[in-house]
ZALOVO-74044 format. One record per residue (C-alpha): residue number from 1; residue in one letter; y, x, z. Coordinates in pm, 1 decimal. Each point is the difference from the previous one (the first is absolute). Layout:
! residues N
(NUM,a,(Y,X,Z)) ...
This chain:
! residues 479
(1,x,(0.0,0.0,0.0)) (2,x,(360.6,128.8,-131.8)) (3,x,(263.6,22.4,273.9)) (4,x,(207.9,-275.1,-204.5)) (5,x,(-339.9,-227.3,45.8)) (6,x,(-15.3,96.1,394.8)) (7,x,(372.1,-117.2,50.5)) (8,x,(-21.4,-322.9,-206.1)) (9,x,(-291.0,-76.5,236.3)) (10,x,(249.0,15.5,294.0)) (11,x,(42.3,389.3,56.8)) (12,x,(320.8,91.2,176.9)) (13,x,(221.7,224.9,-210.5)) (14,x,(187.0,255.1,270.8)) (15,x,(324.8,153.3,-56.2)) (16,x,(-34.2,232.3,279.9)) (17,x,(-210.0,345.9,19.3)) (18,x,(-109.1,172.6,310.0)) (19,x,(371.2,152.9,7.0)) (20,x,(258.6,-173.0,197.8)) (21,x,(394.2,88.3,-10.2)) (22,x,(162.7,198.0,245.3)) (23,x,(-257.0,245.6,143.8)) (24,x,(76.3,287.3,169.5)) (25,x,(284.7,206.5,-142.1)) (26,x,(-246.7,292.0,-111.2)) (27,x,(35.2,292.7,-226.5)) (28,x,(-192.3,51.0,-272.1)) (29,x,(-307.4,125.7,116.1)) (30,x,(-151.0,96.5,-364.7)) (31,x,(143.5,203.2,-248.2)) (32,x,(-38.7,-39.8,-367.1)) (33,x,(-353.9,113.2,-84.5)) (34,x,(-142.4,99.6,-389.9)) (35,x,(158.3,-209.4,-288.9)) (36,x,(-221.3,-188.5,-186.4)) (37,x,(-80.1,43.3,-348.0)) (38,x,(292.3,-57.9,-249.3)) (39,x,(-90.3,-311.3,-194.9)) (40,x,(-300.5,-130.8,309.0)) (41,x,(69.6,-367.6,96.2)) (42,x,(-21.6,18.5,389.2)) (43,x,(-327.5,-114.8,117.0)) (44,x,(-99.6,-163.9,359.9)) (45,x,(-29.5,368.6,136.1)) (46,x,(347.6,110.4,-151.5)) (47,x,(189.9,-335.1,164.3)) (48,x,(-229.8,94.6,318.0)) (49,x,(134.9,344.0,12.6)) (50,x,(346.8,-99.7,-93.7)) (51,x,(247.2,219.8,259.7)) (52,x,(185.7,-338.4,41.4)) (53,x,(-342.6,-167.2,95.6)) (54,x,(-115.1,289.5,267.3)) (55,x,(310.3,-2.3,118.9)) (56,x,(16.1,-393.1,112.4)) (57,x,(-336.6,41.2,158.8)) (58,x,(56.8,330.5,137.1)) (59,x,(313.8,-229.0,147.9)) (60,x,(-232.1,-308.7,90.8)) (61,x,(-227.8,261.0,187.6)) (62,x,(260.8,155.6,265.4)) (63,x,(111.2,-389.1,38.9)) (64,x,(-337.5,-74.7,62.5)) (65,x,(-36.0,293.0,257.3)) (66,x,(-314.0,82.5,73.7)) (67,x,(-217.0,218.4,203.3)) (68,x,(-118.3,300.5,-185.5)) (69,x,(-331.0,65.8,-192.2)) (70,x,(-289.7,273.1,61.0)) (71,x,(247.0,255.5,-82.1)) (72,x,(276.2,-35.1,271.3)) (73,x,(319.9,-64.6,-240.8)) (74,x,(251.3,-245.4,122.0)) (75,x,(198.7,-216.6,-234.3)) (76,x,(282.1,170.1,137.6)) (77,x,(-127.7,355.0,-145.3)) (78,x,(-126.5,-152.4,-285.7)) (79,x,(332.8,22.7,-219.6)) (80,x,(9.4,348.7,-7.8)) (81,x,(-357.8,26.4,-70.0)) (82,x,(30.6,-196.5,-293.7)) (83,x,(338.2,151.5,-139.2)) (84,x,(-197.1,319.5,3.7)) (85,x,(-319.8,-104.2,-114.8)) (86,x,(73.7,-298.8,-230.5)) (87,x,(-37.0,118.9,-349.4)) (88,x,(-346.7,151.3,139.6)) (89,x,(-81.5,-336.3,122.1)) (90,x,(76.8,-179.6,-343.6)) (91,x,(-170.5,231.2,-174.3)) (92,x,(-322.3,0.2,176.3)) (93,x,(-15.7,-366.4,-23.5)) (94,x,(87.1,28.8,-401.4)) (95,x,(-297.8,215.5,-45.0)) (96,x,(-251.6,-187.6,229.5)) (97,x,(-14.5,289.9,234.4)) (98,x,(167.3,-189.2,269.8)) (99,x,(-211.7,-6.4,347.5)) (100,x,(112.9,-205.4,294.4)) (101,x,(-75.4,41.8,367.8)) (102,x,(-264.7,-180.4,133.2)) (103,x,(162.4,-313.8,207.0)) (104,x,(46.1,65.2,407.7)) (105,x,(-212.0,-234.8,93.3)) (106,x,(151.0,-249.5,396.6)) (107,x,(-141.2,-236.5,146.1)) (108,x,(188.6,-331.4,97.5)) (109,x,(-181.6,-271.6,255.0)) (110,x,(-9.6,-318.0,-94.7)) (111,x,(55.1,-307.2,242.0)) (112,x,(-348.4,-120.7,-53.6)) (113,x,(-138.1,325.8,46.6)) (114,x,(-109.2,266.2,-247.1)) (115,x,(271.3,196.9,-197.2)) (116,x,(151.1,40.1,-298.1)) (117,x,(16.6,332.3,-173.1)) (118,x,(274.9,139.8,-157.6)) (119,x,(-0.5,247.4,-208.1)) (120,x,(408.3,164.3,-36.7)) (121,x,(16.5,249.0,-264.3)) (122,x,(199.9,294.3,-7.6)) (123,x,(382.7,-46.7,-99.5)) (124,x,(5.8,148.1,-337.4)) (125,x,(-310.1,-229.9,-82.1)) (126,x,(173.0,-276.5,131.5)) (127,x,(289.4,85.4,-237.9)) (128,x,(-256.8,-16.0,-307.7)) (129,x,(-148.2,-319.1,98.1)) (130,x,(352.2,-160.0,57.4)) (131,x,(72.1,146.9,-387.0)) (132,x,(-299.8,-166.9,-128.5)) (133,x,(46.2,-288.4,223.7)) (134,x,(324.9,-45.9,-159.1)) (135,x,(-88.0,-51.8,-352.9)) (136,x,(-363.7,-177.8,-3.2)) (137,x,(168.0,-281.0,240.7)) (138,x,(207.8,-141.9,-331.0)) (139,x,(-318.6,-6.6,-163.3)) (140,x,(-197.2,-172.9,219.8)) (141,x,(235.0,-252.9,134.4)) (142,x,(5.6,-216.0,-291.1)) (143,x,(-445.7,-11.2,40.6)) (144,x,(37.5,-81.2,361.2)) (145,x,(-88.8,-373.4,130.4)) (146,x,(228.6,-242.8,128.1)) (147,x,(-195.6,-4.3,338.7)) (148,x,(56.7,365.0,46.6)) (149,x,(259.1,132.8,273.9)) (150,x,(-81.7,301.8,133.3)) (151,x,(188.3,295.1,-57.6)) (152,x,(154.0,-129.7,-317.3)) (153,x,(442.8,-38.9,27.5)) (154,x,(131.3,-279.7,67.5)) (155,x,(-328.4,-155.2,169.7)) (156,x,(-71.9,4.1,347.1)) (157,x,(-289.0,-152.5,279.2)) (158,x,(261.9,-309.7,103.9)) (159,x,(-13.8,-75.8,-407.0)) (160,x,(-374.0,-3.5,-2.5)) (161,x,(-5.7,-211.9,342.1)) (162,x,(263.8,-271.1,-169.3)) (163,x,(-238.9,30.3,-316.7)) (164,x,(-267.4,-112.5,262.5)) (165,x,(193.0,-265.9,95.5)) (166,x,(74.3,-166.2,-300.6)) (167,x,(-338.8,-15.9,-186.2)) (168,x,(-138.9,-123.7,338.3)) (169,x,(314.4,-321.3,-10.1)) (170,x,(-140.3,-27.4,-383.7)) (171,x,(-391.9,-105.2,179.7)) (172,x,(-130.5,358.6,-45.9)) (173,x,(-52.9,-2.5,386.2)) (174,x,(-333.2,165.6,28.0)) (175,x,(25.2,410.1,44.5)) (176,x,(-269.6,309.2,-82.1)) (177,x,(117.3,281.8,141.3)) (178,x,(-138.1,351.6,-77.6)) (179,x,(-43.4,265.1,194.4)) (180,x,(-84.6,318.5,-244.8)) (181,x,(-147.7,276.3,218.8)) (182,x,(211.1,355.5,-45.5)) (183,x,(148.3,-124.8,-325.1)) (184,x,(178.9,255.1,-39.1)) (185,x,(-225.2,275.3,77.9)) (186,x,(-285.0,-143.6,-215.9)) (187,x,(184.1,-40.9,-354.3)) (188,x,(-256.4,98.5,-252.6)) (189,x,(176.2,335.3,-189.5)) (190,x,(-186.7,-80.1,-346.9)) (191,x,(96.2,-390.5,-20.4)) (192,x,(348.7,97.9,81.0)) (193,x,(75.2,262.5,-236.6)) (194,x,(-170.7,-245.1,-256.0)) (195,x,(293.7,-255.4,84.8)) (196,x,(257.2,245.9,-1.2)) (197,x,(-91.5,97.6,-353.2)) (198,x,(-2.8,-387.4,-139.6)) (199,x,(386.0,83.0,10.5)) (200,x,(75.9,341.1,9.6)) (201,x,(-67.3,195.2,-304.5)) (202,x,(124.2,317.6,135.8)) (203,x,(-362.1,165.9,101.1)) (204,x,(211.7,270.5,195.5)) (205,x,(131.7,-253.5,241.2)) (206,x,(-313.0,-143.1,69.6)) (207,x,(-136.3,368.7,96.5)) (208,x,(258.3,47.8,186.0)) (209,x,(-50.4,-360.9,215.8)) (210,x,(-379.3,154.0,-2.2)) (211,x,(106.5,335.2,170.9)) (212,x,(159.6,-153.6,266.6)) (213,x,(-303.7,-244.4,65.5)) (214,x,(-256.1,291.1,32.7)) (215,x,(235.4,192.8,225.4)) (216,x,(-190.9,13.1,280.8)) (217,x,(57.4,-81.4,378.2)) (218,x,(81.5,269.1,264.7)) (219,x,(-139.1,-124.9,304.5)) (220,x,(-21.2,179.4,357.2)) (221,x,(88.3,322.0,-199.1)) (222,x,(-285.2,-85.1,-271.6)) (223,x,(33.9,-148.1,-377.9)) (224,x,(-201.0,-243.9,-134.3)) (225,x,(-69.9,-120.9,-363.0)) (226,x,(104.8,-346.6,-93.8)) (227,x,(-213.9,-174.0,-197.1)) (228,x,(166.7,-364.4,38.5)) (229,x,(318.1,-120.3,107.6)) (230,x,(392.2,71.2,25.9)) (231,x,(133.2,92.0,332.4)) (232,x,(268.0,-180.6,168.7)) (233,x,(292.0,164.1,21.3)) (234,x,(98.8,128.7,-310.7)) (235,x,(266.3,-178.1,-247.0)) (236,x,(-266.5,-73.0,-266.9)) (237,x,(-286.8,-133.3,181.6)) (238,x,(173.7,-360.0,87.6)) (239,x,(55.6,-33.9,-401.7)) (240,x,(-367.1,105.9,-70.9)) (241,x,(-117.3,-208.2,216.1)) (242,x,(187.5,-306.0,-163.2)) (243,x,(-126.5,75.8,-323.0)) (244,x,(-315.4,25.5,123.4)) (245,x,(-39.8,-379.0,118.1)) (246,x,(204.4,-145.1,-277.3)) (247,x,(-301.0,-105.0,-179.4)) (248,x,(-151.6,-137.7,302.8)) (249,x,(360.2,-195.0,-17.0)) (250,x,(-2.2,-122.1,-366.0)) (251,x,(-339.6,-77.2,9.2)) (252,x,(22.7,-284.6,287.6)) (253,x,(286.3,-102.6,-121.1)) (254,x,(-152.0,-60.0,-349.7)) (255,x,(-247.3,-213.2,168.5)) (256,x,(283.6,-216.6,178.6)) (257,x,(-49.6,137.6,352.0)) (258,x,(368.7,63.4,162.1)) (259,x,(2.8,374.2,106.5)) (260,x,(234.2,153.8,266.2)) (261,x,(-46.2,399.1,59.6)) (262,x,(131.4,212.7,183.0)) (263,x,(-110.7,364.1,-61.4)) (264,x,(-354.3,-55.9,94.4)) (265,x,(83.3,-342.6,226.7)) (266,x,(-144.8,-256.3,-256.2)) (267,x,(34.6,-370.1,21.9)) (268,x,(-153.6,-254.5,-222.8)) (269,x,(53.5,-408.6,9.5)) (270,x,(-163.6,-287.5,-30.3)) (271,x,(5.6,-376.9,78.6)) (272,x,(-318.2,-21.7,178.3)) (273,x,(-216.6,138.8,243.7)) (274,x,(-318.7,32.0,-220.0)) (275,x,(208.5,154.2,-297.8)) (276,x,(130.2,255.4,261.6)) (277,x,(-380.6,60.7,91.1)) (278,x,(-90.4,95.2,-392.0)) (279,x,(311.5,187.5,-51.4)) (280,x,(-112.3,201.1,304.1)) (281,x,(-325.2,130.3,-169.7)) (282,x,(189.0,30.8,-336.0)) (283,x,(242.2,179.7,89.8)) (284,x,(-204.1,219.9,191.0)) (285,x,(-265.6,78.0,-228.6)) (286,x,(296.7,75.0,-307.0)) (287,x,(172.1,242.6,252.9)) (288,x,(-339.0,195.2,94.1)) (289,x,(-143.2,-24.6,-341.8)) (290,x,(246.4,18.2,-260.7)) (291,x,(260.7,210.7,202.5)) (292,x,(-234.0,233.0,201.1)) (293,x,(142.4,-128.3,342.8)) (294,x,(-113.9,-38.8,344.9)) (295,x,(106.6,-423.3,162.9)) (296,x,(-32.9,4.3,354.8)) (297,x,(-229.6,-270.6,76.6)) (298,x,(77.6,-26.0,342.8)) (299,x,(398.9,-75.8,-28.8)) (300,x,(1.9,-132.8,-326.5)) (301,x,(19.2,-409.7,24.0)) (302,x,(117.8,-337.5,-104.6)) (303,x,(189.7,-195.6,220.2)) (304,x,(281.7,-288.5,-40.1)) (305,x,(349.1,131.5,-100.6)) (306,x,(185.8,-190.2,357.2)) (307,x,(-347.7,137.4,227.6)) (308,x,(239.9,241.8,243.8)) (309,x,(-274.1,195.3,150.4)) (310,x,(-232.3,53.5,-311.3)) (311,x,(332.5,50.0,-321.1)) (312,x,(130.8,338.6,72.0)) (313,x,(221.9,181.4,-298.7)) (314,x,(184.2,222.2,14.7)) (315,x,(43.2,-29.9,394.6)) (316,x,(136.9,-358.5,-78.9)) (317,x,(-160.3,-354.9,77.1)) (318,x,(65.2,-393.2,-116.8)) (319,x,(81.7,-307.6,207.4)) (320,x,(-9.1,-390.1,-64.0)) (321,x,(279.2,-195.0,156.8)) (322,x,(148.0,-305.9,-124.1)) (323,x,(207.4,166.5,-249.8)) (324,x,(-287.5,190.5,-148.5)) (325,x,(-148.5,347.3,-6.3)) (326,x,(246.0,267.7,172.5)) (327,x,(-14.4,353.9,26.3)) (328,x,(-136.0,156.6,319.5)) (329,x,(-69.2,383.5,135.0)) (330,x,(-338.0,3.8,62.5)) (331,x,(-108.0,11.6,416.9)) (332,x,(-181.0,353.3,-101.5)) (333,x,(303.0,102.3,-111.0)) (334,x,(231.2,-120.2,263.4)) (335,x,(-228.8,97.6,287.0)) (336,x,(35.9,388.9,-149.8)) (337,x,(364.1,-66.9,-22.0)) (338,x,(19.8,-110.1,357.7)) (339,x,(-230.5,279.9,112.3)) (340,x,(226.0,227.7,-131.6)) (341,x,(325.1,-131.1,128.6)) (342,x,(-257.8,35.3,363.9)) (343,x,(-28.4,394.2,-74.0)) (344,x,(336.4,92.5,-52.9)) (345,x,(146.6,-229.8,296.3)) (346,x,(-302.5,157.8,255.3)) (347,x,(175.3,146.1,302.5)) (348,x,(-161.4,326.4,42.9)) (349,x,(201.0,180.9,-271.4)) (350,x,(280.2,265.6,56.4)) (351,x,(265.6,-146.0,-203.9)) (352,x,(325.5,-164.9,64.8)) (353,x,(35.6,-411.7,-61.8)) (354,x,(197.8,28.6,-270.0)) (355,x,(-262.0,227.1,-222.2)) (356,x,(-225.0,-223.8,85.6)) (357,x,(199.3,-280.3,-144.9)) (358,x,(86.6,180.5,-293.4)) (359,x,(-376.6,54.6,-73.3)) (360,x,(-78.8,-400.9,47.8)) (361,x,(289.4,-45.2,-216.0)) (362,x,(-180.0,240.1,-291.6)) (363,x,(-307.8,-149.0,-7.5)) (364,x,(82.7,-366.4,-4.2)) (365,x,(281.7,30.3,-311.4)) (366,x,(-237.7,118.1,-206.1)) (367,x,(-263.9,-219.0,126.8)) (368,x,(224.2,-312.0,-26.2)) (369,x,(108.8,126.7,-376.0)) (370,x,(-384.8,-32.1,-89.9)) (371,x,(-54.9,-347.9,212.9)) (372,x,(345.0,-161.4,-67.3)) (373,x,(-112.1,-232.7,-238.8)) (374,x,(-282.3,-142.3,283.8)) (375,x,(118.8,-319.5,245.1)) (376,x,(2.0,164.0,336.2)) (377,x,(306.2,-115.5,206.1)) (378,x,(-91.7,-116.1,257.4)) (379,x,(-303.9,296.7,52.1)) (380,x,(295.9,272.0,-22.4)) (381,x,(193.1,-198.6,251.2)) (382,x,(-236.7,-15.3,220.6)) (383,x,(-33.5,393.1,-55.4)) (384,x,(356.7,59.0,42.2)) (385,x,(-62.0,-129.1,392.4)) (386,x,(-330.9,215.4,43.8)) (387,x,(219.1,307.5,-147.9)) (388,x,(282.4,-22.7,220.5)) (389,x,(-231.6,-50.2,314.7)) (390,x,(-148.7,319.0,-118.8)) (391,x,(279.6,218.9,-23.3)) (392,x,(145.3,-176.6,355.7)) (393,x,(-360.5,145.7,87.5)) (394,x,(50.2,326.8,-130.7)) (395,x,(359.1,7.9,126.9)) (396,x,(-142.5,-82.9,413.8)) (397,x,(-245.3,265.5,-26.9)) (398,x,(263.5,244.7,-112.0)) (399,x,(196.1,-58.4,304.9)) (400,x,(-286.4,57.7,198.4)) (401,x,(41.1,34.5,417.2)) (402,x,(148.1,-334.0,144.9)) (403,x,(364.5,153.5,72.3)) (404,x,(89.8,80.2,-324.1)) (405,x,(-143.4,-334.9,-96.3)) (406,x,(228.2,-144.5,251.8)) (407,x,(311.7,234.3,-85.8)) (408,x,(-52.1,-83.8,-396.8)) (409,x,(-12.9,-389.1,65.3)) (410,x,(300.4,51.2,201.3)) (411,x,(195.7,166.8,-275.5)) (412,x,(-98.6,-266.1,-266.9)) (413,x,(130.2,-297.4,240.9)) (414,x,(-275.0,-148.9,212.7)) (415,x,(94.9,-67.1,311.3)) (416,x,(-161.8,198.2,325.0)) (417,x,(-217.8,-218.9,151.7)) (418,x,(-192.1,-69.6,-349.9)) (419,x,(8.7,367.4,-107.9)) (420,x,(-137.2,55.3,274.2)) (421,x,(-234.7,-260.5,13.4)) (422,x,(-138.9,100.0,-385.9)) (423,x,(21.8,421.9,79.4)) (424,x,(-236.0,-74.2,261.5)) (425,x,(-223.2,-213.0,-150.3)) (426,x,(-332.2,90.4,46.0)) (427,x,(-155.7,-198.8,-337.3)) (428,x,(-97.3,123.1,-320.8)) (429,x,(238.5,102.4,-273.3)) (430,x,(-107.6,-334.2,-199.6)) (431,x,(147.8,-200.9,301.7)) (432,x,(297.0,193.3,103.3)) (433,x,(207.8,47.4,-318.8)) (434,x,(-27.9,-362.8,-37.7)) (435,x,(188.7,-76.2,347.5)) (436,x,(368.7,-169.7,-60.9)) (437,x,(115.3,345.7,131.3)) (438,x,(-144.4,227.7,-244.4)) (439,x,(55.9,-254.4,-323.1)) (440,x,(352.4,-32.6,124.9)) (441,x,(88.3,391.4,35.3)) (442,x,(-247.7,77.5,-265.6)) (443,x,(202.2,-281.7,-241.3)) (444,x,(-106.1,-118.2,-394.2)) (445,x,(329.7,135.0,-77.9)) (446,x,(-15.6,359.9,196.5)) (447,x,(-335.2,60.5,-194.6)) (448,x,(157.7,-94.0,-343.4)) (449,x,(327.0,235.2,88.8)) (450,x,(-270.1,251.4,66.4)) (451,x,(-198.0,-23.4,-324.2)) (452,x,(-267.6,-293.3,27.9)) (453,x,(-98.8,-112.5,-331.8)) (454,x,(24.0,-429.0,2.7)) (455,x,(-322.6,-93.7,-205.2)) (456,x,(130.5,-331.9,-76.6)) (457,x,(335.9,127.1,-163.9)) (458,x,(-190.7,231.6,-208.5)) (459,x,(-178.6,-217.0,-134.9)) (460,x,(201.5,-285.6,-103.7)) (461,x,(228.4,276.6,-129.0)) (462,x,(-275.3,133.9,-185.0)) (463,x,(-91.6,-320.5,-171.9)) (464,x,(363.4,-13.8,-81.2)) (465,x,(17.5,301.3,-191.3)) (466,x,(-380.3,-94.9,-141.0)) (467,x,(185.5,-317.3,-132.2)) (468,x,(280.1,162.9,-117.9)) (469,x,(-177.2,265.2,-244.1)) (470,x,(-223.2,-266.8,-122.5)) (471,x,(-299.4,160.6,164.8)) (472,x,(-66.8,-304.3,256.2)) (473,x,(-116.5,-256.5,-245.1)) (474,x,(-302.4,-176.9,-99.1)) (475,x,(-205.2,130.8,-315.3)) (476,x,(-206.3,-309.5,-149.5)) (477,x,(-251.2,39.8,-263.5)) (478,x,(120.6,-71.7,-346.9)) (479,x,(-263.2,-231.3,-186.5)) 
């Protein structure tokens, strides 16, 4: 199938590449390398090695940051590096002599237990995969399916959760959800190259994809072949991995089945219970068979779109009230955002109150940037209260002995008898710092002049700004 064919069959043409405007103000990190031949229309390799191209991902990489690879350089010392070594660099690539370092392999727990393996390359690899990165993603985003969101610009999870939402309105209200075991450490190397080739004609490029494939993992010191798979944690690997399920995409929805992905989070919809059940084993068997994957039995399932404890995607969850389905965080997901907010508030750490609220204040914006789009008022109100009893907590135990308990309630206003009646209280912390002597001196509006981050008014302003770049919105399924 032509890429005209794929979009008239409800591909998404992109505008955007993998570079965005306004990175980091960096020199050029690559000088001009061997000309090519006078009269030689560029080919993939030539637009790959393009200075201008090298230098926007040599720029994406130090944005990026990074820890370094198996050979120590930081993106920091990687510009001079480069500057002297560039036109070496180019030219081993032109002649296929190119070699990159095997991938530093770290491990990363998971919530469920197990963990994820990353593999980070070294900087000036991650510089070449940005540069290839750069110029296959115009290809391939015209091929990719509608129900694809990972990784891709201008796509995100809350998309694919509104996505969700609106097939389920349309009846689709039955869910499989796949679980693919180490997807991305179990990509088969020959299938993918295959793929690459259907559109790249440029042999040298696909070598070069190959190279850094076979690589090898350091691990504890020691390198291992790779046979299969592409690493996490290199600027390639998230578009190789799209490529690689795009069939598995066009495929299901050629047979009508409504597909939602993201990266290897797959979700496929049906009207009934006992069509979920046979798109189970279909979907399955395709994914083992045909694409040389491994479905985990055990947490792949069906289960109705608005079920809250058995729908998990993407961290998010449905409800059913009497204006229909609504977006939800997920209780998993809330429980490890509450157990969080638990650790940093504990009172046996060294650090002064207002770190402390400076660190709460971290993790939930970013949190509430990913959740924003969920209903959860009256849960983050109810947090706000738990929070500030918390840091009232951590505040008591700071003062520590009784007198300067008493001394400090003095200062902030209490009268005597009651400071002294809460300094020499003999209950637990819980108890205490919920006395009218300790909420009074200990005020809402002393712990928001000191730095306490309101839940509430971060997320309602949040949602405002969501609603105001057209991000908060509802994405229905065009029939």
């Amino acid at each position: 199938m032509t890429k005209a064919e794929y979009a008239g069959n409800g591909g998404c043409l992109q505008r955007d590449s993998t570079e965005c405007e306004g990175y980091v103000g960096a020199r050029s990190a690559i000088q001009p390398g061997s000309e090519e031949r006078a009269g030689r229309a560029p080919e993939l390799l030539e637009k790959i090695l393009d200075r201008e191209n090298l230098n926007r991902a040599y720029k994406r990489v130090k944005a990026n940051k990074g820890a370094p690879g198996v050979d120590g350089m930081t993106v920091e010392a990687a510009l001079p590096w480069l500057k002297e070594h560039g036109k070496e660099l180019t030219e081993s690539i032109r002649q296929g002599k190119y070699k990159p370092d095997p991938v530093r392999r770290k491990e990363i727990p998971k919530p469920d237990g197990g963990v994820r393996k990353l593999g980070i390359p070294s900087v000036k690899d991650r510089v070449v995969q940005q540069a290839v990165a750069q110029k296959l993603m115009p290809i391939y985003e015209p091929l990719f399916s509608e129900g694809s969101y990972g990784y891709r610009p201008g796509r995100s999870a809350q998309d694919a959760i509104y996505k969700i939402r609106g097939y389920a309105e349309d009846g689709y209200e039955w869910a499989v959800l796949l679980d693919l075991s180490k997807y991305f450490d179990t990509l088969n190397h020959e299938k993918l190259l295959n793929l690459l080739r259907e559109e790249i004609n440029d042999e040298r490029v696909i070598q070069l994809v190959k190279r850094f494939l076979k690589s090898g993992v350091m691990e504890n010191g020691v390198v291992m072949a790779t046979e299969e798979g592409s690493p996490q944690g290199g600027p390639l690997s998230p578009l190789l991995a799209n490529i690689y399920l795009n069939e598995f995409d066009h495929e299901y929805e050629r047979r009508g089945v409504p597909v939602v992905r993201y990266a290897d989070d797959i979700v496929l919809l049906c009207k009934s219970e006992r069509a979920a059940g046979r798109l189970l084993e279909s979907s399955t068997r395709y994914l083992e068979e045909k694409l040389k994957l491994k479905v985990n039995r055990d947490k792949s399932h069906i289960a109705k779109v608005n079920a809250t404890k058995k729908f998990k995607f993407l961290g998010f969850a449905f409800g059913k009230g009497k204006d229909g389905l609504f977006i939800r965080v997920h209780q998993k997901s809330m429980q490890k955002a509450k157990d969080k907010l638990r650790a940093l508030t504990r009172r046996n750490q060294a650090k002064n109150v207002r770190q402390v609220m400076a660190e709460v204040k971290l993790y939930m914006q970013g949190w509430l940037n990913y959740y924003a789009i969920a209903s959860m008022k009256n849960t983050l109100a109810e947090w706000n209260g738990w929070l500030r009893r918390r840091i009232r907590m951590y505040i008591w135990k700071q003062w520590k002995k009784p007198r300067t308990r008493y001394c400090n309630l003095l200062k902030l206003g209490i009268p005597e008898k009651y400071a002294w009646m809460a300094a020499m209280s003999r209950r637990g912390y819980w108890f205490t710092v919920k006395t009218g002597a300790v909420e009074r001196a200990i005020s809402n509006e002393r712990l928001a002049r000191a730095g306490f981050f309101d839940l509430s008014l971060a997320y309602e302003s949040i949602q405002s700004a969501c609603v105001g770049r057209a991000v908060y919105r509802t994405v229905r399924t065009v029939r």
